[in-house]
N, C-alpha and C positions, 0 to 999 in steps of 0.2 A: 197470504201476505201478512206479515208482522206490521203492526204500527202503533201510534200512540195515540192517544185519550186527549184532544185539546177544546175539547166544547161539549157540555152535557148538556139537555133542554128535555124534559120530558121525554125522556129514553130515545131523543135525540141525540146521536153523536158526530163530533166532527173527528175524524181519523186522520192524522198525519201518518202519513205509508214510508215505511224504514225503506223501500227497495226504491219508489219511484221520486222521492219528494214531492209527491203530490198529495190535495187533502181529499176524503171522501167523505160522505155524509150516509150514516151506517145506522142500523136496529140492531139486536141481539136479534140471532135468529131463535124462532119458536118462542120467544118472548121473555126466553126462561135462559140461563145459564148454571151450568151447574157447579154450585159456589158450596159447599161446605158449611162456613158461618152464616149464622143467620143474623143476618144486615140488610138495613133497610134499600142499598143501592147497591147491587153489584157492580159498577163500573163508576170510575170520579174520573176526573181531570187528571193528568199523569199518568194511569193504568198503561201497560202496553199489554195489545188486543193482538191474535190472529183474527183477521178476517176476510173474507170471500166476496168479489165484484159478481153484482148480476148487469151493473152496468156501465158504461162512463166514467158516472161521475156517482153510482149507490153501490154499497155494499150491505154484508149482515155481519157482524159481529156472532164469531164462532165458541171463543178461549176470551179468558182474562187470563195471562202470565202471572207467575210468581210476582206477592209487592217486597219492596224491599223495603220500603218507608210508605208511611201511614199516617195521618193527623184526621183523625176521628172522634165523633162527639155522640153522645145518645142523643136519640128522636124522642121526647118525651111523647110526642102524639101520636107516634105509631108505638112507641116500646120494642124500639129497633137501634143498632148501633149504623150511624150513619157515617158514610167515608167524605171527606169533603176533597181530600187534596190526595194523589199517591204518587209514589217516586220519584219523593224531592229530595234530593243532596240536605237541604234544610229547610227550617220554618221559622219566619222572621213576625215574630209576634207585637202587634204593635199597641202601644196604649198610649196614655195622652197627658200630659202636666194642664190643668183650667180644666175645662169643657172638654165633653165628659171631666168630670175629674179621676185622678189616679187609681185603679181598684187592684189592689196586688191578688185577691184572693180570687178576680177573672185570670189573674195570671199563672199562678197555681192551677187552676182549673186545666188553660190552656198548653200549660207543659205537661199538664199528665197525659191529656191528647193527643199528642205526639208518641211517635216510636218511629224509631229507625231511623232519625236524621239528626244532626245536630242542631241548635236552639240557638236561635239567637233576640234577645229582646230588646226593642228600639221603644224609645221613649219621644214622642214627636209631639211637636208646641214647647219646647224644650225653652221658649223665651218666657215661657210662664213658670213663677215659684214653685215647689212643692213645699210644703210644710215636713219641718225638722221629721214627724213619725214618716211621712212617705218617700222625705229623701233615706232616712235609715234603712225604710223597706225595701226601698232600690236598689240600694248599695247591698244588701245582705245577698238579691242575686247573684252579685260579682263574688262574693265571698264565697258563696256556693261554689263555682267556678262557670256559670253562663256569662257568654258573652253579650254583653251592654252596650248601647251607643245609643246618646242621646242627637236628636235631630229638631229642626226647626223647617218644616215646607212653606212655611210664609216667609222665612227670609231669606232660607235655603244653608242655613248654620250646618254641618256634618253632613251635608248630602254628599260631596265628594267621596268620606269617608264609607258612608254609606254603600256607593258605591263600587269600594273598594270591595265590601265584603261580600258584596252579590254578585261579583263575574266570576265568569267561567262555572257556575253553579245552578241547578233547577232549583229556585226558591220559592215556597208556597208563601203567601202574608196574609195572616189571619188575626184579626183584632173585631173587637166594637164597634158598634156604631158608630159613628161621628168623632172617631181616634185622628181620621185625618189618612188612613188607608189608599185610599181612589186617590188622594193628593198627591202622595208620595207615588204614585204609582202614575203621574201624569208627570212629575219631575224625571221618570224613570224610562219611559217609554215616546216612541214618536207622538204626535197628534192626531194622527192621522187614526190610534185605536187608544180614543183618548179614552177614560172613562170617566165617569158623570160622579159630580159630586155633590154635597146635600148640606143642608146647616143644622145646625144641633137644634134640639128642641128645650128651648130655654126652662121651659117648667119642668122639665124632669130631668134634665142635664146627659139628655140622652141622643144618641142620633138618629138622623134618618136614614132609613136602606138607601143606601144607590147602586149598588154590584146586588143582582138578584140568583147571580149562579155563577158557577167556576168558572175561570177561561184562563186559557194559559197563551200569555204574552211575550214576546220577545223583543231583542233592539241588541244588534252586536252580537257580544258575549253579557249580555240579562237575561235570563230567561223567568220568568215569572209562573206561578198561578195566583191569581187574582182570587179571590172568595168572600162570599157575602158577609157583610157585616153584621153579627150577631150581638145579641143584647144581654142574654145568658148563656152559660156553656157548662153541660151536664158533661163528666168525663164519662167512658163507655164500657167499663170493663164491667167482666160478668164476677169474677173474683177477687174481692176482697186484697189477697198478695200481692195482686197486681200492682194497687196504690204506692207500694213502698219505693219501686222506682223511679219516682216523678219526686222525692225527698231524698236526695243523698244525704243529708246531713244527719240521719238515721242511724247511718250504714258504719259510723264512728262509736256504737254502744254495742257492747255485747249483752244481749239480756240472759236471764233466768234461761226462759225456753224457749226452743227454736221456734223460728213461726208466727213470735209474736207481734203482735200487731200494732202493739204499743197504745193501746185503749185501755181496757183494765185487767190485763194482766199481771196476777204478782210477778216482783221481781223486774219490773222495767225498766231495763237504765234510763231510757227515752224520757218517761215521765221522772224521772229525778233528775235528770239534766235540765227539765222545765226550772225549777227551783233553784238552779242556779244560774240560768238564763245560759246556758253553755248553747240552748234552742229556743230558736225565736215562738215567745209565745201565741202571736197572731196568725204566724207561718204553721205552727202544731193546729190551733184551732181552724184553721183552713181545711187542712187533711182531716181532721176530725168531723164533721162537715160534707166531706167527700165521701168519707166509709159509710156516715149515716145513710147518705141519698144513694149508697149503694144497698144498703138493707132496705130500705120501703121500696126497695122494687121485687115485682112478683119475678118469681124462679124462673128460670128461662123457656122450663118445659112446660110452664104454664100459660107460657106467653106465646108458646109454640100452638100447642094443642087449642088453646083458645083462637087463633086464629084459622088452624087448620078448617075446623068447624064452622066456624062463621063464612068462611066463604061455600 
């Protein structure tokens, strides 16, 4: 039976089945699947699985399918790339004007996370100011050409619109702590699978978890996946080139040599463009930042073999 990925819990799955519409509650069989990359979860929320009933209402999970889209983050404490959300039409990236305050370079982070879907980032508490640099850094994503829309869940300012842009579409929404996530996601959805929401923590302007694991939700033509709110976000890639497509604004300079990576390569256009602001300088030192915490990590094969061994 073909079906899909709607609940993860400790290599617990819930299986929605493409043939019966019914859900199952499923394992990988043998414990193991045989996945290629080496990542910390072989199955997320959105995956579509083959898998095999031994009963009712239990199956095993056989196959992970082709993903077609992906929003993945490194595991800094295993040293593993972890999948959170897969086969979403898009990812609706959420962040916050006040509390939390604005951080464009988790936002950076979290569009390099992504692949294969289109991006959309939502700005929610939207009745709070930003200051002159973080409305500029907002607007520069528009300029990028990411779609923008700012919202308010406490008075309900752009929900409409909001809602506009998430039917008929599998949307994963991945933000911060205490962005207001689970909010929008109770404006979104019945009550009846409401999810819990949490207050900021005043002294560090930071949130509290309240979604502890994917789950993918529906209402009409919404279809959600829900995912925890995270406080930092490490992008996952194992090469370096990969970074350059999470910046198109790059992709406008032809350099010296191909390849480059726009660090300290002679012959940069990239870094001459810095000097005449043609590229935002906080948006370069973001990705700057990026490539770094991509070099202090050990090589992949060592990350392999050190593990093999230890177990």
């Amino acid at each position: 039976m073909k079906g899909q990925i709607r609940r993860s819990i400790n290599n617990f799955y819930t299986v929605f089945s493409f043939e019966d519409g019914r859900t199952y509650s499923c394992r990988i069989k043998g414990k193991k699947l045989q996945i290629e990359n080496y990542e910390y979860n072989p199955i997320a929320v959105g995956d579509e699985v083959e898998f095999s009933l031994y009963s009712d209402t239990e199956g095993l999970v056989t196959e992970r399918l082709e993903r077609r889209s992906t929003f993945t983050r490194w595991n800094v404490k295993l040293e593993k790339n972890q999948t959170i959300a897969a086969n979403m039409d898009q990812v609706l990236i959420v962040c916050s004007a006040g509390i939390p305050p604005f951080r464009p370079r988790f936002l950076d982070r979290a569009i390099a996370c992504a692949k294969g879907c289109d991006i959309i980032l939502c700005m929610n508490k939207c009745d709070n100011l930003l200051s002159e640099f973080e409305f500029d850094r907002w607007a520069l994503y528009h300029s990028l050409g990411y779609r923008i829309i700012a919202v308010s869940a406490l008075t309900g300012e752009n929900i409409e619109d909001l809602r506009a842009l998430l039917r008929g579409k599998l949307t994963a929404l991945v933000g911060q702590s205490g962005v207001g996530k689970s909010t929008l996601v109770n404006l979104l959805i019945d009550p009846e699978v409401k999810q819990n929401t949490g207050d900021v923590n005043e002294k560090y302007s930071r949130g509290n978890h309240t979604t502890n694991h994917s789950i993918y939700l529906e209402r009409d033509d919404i279809r959600l996946i829900d995912t925890p709110g995270v406080r930092e976000i490490l992008v996952p890639y194992e090469e370096s080139e990969e970074l350059l497509s999470a910046f198109p604004e790059f992709d406008a300079f032809k350099c010296h040599y191909d390849g480059c990576l726009h660090l300290d390569e002679p012959g940069c256009k990239v870094k001459e463009a810095l000097e005449d602001e043609s590229i935002d300088l906080d948006r370069y030192e973001s990705y700057v930042r990026m490539q770094e915490s991509l070099r202090e990590r050990s090589p992949k094969w060592a990350r392999t073999h050190f593990r093999k061994n230890k177990q």
